[in-house]
Residue frames as qw, qx, qy, qz and C-alpha x, y, z in Angstrom:
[[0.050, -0.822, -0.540, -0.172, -66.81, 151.90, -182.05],
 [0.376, 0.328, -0.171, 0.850, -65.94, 155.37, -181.75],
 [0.269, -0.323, -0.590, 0.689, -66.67, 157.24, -178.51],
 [0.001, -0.705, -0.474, -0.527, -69.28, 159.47, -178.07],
 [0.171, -0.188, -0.254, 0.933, -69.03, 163.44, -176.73],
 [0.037, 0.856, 0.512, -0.061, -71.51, 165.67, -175.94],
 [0.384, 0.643, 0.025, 0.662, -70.80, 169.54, -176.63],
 [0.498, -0.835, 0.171, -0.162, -69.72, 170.39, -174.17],
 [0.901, -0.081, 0.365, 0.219, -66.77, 167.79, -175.07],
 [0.672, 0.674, 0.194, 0.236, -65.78, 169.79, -178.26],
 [0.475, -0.845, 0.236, -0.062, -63.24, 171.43, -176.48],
 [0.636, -0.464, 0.613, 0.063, -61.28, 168.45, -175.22],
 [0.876, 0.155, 0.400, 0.221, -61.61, 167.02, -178.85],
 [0.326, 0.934, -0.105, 0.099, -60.22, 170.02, -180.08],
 [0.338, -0.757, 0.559, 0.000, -56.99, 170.07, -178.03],
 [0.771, -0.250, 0.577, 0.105, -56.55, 166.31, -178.49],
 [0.681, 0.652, 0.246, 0.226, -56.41, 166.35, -182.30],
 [0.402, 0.861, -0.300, 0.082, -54.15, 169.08, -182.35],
 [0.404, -0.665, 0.628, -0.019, -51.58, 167.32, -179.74],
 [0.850, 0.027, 0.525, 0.042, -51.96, 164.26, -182.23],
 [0.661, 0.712, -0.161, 0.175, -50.28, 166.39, -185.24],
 [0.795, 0.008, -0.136, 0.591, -46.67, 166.61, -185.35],
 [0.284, -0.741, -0.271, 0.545, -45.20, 169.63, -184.24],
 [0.213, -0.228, 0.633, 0.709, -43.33, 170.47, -188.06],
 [0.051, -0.512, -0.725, -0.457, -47.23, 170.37, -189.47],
 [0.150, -0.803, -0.488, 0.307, -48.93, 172.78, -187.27],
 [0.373, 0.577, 0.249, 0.683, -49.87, 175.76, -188.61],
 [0.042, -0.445, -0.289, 0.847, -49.12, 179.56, -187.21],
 [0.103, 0.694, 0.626, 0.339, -51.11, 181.81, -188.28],
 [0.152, -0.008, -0.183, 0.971, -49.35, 185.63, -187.15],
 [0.037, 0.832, 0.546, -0.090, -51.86, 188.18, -186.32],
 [0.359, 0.334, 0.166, 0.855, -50.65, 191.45, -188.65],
 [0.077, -0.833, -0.345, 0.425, -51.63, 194.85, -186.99],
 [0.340, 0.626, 0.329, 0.620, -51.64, 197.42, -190.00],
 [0.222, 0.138, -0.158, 0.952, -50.54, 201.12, -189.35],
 [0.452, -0.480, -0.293, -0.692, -54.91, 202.24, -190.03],
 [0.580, -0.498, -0.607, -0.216, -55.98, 199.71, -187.41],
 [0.507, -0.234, -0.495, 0.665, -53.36, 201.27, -184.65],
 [0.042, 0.106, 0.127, 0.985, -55.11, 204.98, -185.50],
 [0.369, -0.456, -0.698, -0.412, -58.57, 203.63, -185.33],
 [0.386, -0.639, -0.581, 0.325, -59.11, 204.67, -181.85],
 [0.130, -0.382, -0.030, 0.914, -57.17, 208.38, -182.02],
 [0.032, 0.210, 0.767, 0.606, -59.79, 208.43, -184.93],
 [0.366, -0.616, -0.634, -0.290, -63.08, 207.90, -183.50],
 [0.431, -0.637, -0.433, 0.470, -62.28, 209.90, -180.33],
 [0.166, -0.261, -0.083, 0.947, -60.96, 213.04, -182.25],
 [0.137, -0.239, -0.641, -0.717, -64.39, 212.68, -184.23],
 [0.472, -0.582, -0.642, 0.163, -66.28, 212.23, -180.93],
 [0.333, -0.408, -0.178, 0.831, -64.47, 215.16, -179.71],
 [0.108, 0.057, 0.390, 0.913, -65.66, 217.48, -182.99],
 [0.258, -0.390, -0.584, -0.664, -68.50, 216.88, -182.99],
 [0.393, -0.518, -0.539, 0.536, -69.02, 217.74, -179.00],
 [0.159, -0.455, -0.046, 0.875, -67.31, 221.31, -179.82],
 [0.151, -0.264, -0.573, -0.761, -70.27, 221.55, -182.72],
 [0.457, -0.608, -0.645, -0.073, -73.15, 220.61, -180.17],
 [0.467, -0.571, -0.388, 0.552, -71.37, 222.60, -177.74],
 [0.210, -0.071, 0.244, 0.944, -71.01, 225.72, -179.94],
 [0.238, -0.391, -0.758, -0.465, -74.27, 225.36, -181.16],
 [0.488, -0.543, -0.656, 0.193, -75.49, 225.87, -177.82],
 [0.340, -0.394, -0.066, 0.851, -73.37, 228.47, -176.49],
 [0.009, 0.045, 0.301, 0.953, -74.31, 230.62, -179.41],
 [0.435, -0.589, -0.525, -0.433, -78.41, 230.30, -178.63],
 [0.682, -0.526, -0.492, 0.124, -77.57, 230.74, -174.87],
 [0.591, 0.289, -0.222, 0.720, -74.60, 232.95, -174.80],
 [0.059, 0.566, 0.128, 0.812, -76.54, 236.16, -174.08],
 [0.601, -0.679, -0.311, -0.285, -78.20, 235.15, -171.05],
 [0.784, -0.239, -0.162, 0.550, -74.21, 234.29, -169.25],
 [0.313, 0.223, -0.016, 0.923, -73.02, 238.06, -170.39],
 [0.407, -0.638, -0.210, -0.618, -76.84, 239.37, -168.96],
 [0.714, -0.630, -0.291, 0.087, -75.83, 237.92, -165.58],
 [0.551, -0.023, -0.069, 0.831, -72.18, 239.55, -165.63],
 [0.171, 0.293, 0.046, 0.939, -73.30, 242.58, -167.06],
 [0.298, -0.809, -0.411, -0.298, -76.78, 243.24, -164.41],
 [0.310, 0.230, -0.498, 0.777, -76.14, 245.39, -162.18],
 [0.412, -0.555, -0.722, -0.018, -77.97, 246.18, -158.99],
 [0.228, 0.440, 0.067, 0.866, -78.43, 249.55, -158.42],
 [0.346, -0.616, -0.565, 0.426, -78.84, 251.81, -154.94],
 [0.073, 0.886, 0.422, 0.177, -81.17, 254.79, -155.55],
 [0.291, -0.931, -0.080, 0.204, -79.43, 256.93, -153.17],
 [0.534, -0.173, 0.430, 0.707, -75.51, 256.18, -154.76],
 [0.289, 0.589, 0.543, 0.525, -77.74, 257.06, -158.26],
 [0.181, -0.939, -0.290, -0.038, -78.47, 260.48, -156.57],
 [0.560, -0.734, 0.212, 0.320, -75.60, 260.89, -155.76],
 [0.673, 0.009, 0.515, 0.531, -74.37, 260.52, -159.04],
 [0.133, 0.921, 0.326, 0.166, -76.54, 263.49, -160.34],
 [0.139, -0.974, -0.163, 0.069, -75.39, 265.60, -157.92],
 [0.492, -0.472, 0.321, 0.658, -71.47, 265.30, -158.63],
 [0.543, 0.185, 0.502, 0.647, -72.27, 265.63, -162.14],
 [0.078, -0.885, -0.435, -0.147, -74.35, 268.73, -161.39],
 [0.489, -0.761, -0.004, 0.427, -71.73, 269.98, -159.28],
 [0.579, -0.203, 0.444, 0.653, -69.11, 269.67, -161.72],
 [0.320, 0.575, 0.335, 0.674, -71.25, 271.70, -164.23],
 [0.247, -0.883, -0.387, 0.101, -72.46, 274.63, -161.36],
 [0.320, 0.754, -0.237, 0.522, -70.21, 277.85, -161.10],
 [0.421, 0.177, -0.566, 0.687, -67.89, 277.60, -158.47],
 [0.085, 0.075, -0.743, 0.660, -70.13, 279.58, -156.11],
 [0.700, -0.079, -0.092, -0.704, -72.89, 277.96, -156.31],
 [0.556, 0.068, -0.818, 0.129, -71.62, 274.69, -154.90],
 [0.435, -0.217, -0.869, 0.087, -73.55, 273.18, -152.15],
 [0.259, 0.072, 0.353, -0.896, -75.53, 275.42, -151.78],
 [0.797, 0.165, -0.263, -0.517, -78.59, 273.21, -154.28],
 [0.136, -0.116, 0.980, -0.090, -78.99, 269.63, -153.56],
 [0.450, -0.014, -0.600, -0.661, -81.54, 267.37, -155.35],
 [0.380, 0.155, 0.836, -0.365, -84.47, 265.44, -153.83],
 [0.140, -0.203, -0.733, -0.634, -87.42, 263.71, -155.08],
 [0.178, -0.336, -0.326, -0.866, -90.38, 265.21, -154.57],
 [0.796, -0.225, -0.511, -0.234, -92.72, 262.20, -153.54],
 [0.794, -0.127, -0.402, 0.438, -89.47, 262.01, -150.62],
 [0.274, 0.467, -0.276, 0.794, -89.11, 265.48, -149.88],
 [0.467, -0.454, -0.653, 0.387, -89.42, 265.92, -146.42],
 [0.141, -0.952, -0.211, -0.173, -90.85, 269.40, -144.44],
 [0.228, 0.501, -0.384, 0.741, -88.35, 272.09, -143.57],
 [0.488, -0.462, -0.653, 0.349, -88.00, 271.71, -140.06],
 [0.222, -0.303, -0.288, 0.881, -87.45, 275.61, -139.69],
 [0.421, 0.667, 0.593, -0.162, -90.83, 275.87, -141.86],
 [0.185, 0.718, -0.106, -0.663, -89.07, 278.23, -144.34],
 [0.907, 0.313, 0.271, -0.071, -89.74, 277.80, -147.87],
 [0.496, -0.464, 0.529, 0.509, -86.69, 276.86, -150.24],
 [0.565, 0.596, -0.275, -0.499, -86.42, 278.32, -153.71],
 [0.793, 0.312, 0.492, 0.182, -86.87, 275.66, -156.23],
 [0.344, 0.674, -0.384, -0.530, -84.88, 276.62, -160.00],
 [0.488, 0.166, -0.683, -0.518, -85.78, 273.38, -161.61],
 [0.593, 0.059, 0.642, -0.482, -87.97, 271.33, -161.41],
 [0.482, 0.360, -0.658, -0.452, -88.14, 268.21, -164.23],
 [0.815, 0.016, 0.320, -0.483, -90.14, 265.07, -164.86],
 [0.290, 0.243, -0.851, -0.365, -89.72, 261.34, -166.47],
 [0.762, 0.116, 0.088, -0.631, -92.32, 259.52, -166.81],
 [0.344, -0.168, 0.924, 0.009, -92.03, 255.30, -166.83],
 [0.738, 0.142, 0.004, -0.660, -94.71, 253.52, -169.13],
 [0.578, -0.040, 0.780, 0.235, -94.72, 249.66, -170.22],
 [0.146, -0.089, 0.867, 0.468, -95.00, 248.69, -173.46],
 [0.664, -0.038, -0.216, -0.714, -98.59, 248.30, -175.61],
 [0.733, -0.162, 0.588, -0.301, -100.43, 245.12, -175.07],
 [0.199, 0.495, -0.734, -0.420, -99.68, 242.39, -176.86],
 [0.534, -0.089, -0.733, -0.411, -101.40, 238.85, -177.99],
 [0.710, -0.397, 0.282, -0.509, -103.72, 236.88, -175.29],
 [0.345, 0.059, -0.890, -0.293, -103.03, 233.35, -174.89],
 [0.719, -0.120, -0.170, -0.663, -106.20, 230.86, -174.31],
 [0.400, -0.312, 0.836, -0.208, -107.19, 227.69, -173.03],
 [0.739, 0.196, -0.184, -0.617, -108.35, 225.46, -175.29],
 [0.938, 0.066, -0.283, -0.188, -108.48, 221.90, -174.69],
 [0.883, -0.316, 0.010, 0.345, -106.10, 221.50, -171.98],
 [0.562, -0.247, 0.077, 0.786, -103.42, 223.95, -173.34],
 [0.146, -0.688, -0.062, 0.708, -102.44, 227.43, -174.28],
 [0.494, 0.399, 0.534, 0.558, -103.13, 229.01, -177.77],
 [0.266, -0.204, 0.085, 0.938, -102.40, 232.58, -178.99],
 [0.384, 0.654, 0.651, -0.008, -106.05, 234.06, -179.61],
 [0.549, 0.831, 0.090, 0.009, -104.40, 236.90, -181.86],
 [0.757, -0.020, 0.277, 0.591, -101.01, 236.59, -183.23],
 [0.056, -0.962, 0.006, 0.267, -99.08, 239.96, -183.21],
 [0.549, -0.170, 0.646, 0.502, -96.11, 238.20, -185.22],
 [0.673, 0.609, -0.061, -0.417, -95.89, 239.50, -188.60],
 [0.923, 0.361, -0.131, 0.017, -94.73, 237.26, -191.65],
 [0.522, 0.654, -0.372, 0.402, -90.83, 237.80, -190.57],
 [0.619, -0.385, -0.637, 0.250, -91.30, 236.80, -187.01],
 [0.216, 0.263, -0.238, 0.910, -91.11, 240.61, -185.88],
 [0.152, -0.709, -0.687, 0.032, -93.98, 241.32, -182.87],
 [0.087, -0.298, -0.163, -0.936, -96.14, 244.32, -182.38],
 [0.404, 0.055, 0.372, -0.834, -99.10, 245.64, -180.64],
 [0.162, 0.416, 0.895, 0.001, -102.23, 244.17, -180.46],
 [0.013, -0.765, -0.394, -0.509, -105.30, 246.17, -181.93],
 [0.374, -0.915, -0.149, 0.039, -106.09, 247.48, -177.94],
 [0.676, -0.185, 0.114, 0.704, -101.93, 247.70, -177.86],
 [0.428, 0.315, 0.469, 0.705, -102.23, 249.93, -180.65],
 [0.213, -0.794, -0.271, -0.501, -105.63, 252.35, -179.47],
 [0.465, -0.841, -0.072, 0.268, -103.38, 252.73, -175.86],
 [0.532, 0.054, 0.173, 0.827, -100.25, 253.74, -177.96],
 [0.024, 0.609, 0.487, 0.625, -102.95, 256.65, -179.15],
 [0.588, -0.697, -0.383, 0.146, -104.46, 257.04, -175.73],
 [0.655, -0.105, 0.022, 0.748, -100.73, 257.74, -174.67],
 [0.284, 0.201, 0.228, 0.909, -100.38, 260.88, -176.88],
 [0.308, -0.637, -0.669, -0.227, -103.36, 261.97, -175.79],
 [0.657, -0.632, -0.330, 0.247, -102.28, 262.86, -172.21],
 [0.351, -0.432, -0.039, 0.830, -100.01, 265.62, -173.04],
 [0.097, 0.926, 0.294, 0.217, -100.82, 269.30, -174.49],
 [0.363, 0.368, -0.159, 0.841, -98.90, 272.67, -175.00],
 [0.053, -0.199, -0.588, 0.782, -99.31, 274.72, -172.15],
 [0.403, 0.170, 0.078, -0.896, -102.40, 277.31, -173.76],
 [0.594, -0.124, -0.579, -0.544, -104.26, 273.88, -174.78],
 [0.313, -0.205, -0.831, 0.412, -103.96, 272.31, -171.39],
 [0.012, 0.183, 0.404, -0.896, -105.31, 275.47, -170.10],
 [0.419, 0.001, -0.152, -0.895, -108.18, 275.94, -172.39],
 [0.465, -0.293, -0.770, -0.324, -109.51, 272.31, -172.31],
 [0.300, -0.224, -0.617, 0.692, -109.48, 273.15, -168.50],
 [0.218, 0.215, -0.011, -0.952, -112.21, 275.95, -169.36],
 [0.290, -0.087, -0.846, -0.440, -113.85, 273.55, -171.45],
 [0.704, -0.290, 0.104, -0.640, -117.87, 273.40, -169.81],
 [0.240, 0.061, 0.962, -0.115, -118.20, 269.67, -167.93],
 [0.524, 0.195, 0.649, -0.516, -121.49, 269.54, -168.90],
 [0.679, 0.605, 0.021, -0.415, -121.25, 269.17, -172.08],
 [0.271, -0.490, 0.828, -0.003, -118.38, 266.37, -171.62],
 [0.899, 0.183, -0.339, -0.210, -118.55, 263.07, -173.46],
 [0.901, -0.276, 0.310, 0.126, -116.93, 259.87, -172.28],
 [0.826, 0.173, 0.031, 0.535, -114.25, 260.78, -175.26],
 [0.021, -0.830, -0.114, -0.545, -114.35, 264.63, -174.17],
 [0.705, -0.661, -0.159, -0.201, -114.12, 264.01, -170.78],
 [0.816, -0.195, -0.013, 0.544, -110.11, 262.67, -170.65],
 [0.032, -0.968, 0.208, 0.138, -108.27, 266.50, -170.07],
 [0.671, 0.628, -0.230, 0.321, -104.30, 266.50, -170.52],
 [0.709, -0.686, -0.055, 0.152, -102.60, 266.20, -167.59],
 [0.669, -0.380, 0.225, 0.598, -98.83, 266.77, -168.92],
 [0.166, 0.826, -0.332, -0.425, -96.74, 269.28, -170.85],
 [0.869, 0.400, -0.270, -0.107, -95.49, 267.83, -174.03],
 [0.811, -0.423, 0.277, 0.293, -92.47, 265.59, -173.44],
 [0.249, 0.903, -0.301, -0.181, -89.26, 266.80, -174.53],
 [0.035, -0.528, 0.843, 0.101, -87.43, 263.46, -174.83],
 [0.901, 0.085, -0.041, -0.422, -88.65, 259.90, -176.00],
 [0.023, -0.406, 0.905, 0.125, -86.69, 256.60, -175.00],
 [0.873, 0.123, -0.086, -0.464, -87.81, 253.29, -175.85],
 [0.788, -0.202, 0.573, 0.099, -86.58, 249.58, -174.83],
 [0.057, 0.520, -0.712, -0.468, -84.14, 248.59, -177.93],
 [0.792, 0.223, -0.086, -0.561, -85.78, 246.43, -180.66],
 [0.362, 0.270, -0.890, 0.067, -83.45, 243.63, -180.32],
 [0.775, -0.230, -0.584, -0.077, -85.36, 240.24, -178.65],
 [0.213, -0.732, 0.522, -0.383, -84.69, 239.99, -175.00],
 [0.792, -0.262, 0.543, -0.094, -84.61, 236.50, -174.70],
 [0.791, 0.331, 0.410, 0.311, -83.05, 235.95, -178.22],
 [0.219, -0.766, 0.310, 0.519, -80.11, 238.81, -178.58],
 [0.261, -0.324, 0.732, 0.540, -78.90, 237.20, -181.67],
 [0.362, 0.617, 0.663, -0.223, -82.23, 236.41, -183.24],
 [0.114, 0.137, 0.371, 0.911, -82.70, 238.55, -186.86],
 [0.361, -0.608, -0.707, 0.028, -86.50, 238.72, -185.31],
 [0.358, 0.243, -0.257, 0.864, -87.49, 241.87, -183.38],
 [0.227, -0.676, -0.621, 0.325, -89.75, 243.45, -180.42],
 [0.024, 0.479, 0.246, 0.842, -91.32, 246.83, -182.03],
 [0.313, -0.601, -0.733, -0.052, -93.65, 247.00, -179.12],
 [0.331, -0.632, -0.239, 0.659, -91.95, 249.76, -176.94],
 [0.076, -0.250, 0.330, 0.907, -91.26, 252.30, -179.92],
 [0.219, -0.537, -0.665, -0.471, -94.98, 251.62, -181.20],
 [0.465, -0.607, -0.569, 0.303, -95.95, 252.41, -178.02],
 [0.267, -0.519, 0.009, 0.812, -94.10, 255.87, -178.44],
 [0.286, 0.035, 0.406, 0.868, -94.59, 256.76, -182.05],
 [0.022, -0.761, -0.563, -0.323, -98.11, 258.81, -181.92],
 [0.260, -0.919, -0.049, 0.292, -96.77, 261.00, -179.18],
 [0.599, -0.086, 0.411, 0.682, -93.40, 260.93, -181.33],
 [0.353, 0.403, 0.614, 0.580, -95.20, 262.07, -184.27],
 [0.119, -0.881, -0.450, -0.085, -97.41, 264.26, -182.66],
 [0.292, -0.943, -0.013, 0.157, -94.75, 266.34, -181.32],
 [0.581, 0.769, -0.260, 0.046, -92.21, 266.13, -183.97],
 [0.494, -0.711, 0.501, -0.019, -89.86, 264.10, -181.87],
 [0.503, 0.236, -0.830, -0.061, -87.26, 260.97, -182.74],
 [0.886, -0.436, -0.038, -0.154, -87.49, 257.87, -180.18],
 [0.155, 0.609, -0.747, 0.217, -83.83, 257.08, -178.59],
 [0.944, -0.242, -0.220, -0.051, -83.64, 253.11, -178.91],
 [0.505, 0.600, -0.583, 0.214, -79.94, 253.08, -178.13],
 [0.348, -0.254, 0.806, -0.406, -80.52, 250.91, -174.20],
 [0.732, -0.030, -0.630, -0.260, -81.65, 247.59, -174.34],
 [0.754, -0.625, 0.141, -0.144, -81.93, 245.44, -170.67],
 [0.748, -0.260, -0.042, 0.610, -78.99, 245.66, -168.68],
 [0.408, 0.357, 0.015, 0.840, -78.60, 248.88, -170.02],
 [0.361, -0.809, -0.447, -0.126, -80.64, 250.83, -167.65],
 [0.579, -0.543, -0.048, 0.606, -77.55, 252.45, -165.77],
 [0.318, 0.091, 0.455, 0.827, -76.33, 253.74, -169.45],
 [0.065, 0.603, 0.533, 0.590, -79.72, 255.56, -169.70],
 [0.429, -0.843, -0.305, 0.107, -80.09, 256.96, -166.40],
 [0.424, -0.524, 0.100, 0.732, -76.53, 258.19, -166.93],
 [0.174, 0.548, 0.583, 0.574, -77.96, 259.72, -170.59],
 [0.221, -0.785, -0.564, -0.131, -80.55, 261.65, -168.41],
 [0.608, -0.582, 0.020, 0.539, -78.34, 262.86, -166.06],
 [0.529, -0.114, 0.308, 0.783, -76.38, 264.49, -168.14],
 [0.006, 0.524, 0.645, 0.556, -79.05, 266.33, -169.76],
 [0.529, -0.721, -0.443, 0.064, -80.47, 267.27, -166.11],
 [0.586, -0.526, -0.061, 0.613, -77.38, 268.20, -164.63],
 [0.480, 0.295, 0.394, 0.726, -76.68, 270.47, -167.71],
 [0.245, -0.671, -0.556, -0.425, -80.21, 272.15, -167.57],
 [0.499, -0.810, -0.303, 0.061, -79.80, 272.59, -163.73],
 [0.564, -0.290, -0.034, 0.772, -76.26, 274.33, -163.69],
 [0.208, 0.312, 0.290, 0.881, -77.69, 276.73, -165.93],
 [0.406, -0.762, -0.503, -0.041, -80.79, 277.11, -163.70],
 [0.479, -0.761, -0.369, 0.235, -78.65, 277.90, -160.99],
 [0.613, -0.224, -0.024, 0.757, -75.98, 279.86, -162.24],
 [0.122, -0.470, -0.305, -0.819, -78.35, 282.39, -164.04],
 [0.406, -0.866, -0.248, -0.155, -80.18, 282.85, -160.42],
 [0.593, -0.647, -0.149, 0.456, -77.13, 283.45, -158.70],
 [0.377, -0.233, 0.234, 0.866, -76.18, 285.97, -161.08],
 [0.267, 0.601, 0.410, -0.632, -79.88, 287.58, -160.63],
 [0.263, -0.080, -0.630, -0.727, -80.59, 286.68, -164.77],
 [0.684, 0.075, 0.438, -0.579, -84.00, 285.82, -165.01],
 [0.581, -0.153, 0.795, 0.076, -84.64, 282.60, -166.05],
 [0.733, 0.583, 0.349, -0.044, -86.57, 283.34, -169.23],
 [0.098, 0.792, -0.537, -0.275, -82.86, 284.78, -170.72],
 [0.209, -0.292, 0.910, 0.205, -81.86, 280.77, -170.50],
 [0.646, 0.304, 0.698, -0.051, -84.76, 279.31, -172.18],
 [0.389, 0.660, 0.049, -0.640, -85.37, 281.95, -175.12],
 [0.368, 0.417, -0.692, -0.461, -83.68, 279.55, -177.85],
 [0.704, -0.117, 0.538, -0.449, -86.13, 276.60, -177.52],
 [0.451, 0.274, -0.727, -0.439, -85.46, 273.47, -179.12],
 [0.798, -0.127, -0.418, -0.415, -87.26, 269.94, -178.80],
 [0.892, -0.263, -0.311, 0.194, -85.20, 267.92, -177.22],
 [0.262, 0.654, -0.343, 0.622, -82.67, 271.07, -175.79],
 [0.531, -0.076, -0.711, 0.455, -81.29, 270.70, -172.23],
 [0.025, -0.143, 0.209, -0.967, -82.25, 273.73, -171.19],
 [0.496, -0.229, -0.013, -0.838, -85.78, 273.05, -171.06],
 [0.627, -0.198, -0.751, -0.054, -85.95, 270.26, -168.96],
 [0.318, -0.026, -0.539, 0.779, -85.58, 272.18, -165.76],
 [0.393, 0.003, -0.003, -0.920, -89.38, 274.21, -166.55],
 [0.633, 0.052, 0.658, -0.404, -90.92, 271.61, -165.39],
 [0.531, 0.395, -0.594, -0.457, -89.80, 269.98, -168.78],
 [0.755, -0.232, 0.584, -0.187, -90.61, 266.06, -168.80],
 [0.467, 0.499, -0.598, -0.420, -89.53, 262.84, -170.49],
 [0.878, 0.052, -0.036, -0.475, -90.93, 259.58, -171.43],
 [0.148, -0.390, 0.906, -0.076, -89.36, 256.28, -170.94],
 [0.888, 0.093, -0.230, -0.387, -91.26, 253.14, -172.66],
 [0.158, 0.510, -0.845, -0.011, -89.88, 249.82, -171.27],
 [0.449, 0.062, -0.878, -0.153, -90.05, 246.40, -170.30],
 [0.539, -0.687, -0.178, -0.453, -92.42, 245.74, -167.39],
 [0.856, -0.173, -0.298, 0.385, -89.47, 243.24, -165.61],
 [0.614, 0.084, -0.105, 0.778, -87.08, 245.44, -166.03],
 [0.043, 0.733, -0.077, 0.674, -88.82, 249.33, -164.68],
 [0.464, -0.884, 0.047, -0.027, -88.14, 248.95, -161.10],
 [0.734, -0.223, 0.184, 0.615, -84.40, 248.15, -162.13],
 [0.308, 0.444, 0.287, 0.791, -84.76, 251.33, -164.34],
 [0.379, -0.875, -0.190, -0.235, -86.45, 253.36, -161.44],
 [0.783, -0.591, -0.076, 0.176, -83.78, 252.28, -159.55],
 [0.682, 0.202, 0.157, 0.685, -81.18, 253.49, -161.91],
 [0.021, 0.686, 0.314, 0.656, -82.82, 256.52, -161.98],
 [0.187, 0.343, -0.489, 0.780, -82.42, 256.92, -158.01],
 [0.585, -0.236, 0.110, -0.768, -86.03, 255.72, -157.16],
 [0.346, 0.092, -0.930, 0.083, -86.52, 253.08, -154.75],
 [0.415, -0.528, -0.721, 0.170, -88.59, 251.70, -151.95],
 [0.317, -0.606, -0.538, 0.493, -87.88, 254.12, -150.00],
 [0.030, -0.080, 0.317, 0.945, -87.61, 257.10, -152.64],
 [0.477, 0.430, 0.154, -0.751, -91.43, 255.75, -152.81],
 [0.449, 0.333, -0.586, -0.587, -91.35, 253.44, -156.12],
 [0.877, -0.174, 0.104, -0.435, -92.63, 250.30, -156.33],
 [0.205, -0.521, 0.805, 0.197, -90.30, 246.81, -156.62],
 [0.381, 0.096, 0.905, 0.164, -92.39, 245.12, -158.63],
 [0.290, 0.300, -0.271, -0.868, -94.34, 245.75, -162.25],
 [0.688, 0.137, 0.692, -0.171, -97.20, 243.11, -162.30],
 [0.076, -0.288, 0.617, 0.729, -97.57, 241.65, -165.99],
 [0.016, 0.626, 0.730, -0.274, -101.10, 242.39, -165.86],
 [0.145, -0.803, -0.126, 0.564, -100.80, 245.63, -165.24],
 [0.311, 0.621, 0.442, 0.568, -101.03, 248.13, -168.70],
 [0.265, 0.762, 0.320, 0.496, -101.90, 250.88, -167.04],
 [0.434, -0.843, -0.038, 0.313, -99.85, 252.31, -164.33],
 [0.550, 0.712, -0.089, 0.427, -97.67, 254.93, -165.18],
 [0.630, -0.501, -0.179, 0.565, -94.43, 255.82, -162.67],
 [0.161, 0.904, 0.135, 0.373, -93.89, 259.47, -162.43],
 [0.609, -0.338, -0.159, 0.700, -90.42, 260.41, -160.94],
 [0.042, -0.972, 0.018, -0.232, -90.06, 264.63, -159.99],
 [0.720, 0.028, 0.000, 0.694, -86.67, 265.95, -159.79],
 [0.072, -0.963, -0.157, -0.207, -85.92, 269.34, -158.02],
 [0.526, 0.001, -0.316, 0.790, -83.16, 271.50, -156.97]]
């Protein structure tokens, strides 16, 4: 009777069977390793590896812009920025007229202790605004929906209707000198509620605007019209261009723009008093945007982001303690920052 194993046995009958062949009958059986199977690993790992530096490219290029926006911010002290005016002022001033004019802002200027007053020969504005307004979002069932989509078919955004009637508004607020003066005559009592808003500024002799590139999507074929809407009725009205050429981070690059413009304006200021011209000799060729007339209490407009104007105030040489705020709520439409610049 032949023995009975459990499996656990199948083993031991394995072994015993083979020790019962001869040794001249047992088959080998080599194990062949082929050239492919010895590659099979450098294979799958340089394919593992490719397709990392695709995912990882992929990335980088949607993200890139935000690693070159932290290199390239810069944090900027009002009082250096002032100081940056005044060398480039110097350097345009005749020789003796050095340090004898030094710049302050207005809002910061402090009484003469010896109470005497100090001739002013320019005196020039810039003027901060944000942007129009732009969709609302909603609550509706627990989450956030866009009750009017300012996106047009190509994913470019724009004003909103009200965006659009404060872009209007805007232009509104300046006037040539003999209309300021007459609406100022104008009877109150016969004032309406659209009568009633006067001009408060000479026209503006410069127009920047936040670049139309995305700020959270630099690479993006998409674009953010909002700040140059936001300009083009007073544009139009006063026969100006809009200068996108800053985008954020570039705030330093426009404040040195200005400057230059300023510092131009004010060497001629001062070198035509100290060589007893009168001042209407330097203005008499008047062009729109001409340096010369930024110093007559000439002003210019700045549209920008709302994040980014106390880092553009600050470029500009206005800080806390110059008087500006450090924060633009994103709420807030309608405050306008008004920086005064005198020698």
């Amino acid at each position: 009777m032949a023995p009975q194993h459990n499996e656990n046995d199948l083993s031991i009958i394995s072994t015993e069977i083979d020790q019962l062949l001869p040794v001249n009958e047992r088959k080998i059986y080599p194990i062949k390793t082929s050239r492919h199977a010895r590659l099979r690993p450098l294979i799958v790992t340089s394919v593992a590896a490719l397709t990392a530096v695709i995912l990882l490219s992929t990335v980088y290029s949607e993200f890139k812009h935000r690693d070159v926006f932290k290199k390239n911010d810069r944090t900027y002290t009002p009082s250096k920025q002032i100081n940056v005016l005044n060398d480039m002022t110097t350097a345009k001033v005749n020789t003796a007229a050095k340090n004898k004019f030094h710049l302050v802002h207005k809002h910061n200027q402090k009484p003469s202790s010896s109470g005497k007053h100090k001739t002013t020969v320019c005196t020039s504005q810039l003027m901060i605004t944000r942007h129009c307004e732009k969709e609302k979002k909603v609550k509706v069932d627990g989450g956030k929906v866009k009750a009017a989509d300012t996106t047009d078919m190509f994913g470019n955004r724009h004003c909103s209707i009200k965006g659009k009637a404060r872009s209007e508004y805007i232009s509104t607020l300046f006037a040539e000198p003999i209309q300021y003066r007459d609406s100022l005559d104008e009877s109150a009592e016969h004032a309406t509620s659209e009568t009633s808003i006067k001009p408060q500024f000479t026209p503006p002799l410069k127009l920047y605007a936040l670049s139309e590139a995305r700020y959270k999507h630099q690479t993006k074929d998409h674009k953010n019209f909002r700040e140059v809407e936001t300009l083009i009725p007073t544009a139009t009205k006063f026969h100006l261009t809009v200068d996108q050429r800053y985008g954020v981070r570039d705030e330093g690059n426009l404040a040195l723009d200005f400057f230059e413009t300023l510092s131009k304006s004010v060497a001629e200021s001062v070198d035509n008093t100290l060589t007893a011209k009168k001042t209407t000799n330097a203005t008499e060729s008047h062009t729109a945007e001409g340096a010369r007339d930024i110093c007559n209490n000439g002003m210019v407009v700045v549209n920008w982001k709302h994040s980014r104007i106390p880092n553009l105030s600050a470029a500009l040489g206005c800080g806390k303690e110059e008087g500006c705020p450090q924060k633009y709520h994103s709420k807030d439409f309608d405050t306008a920052w008004l920086l005064t610049f005198q020698y």
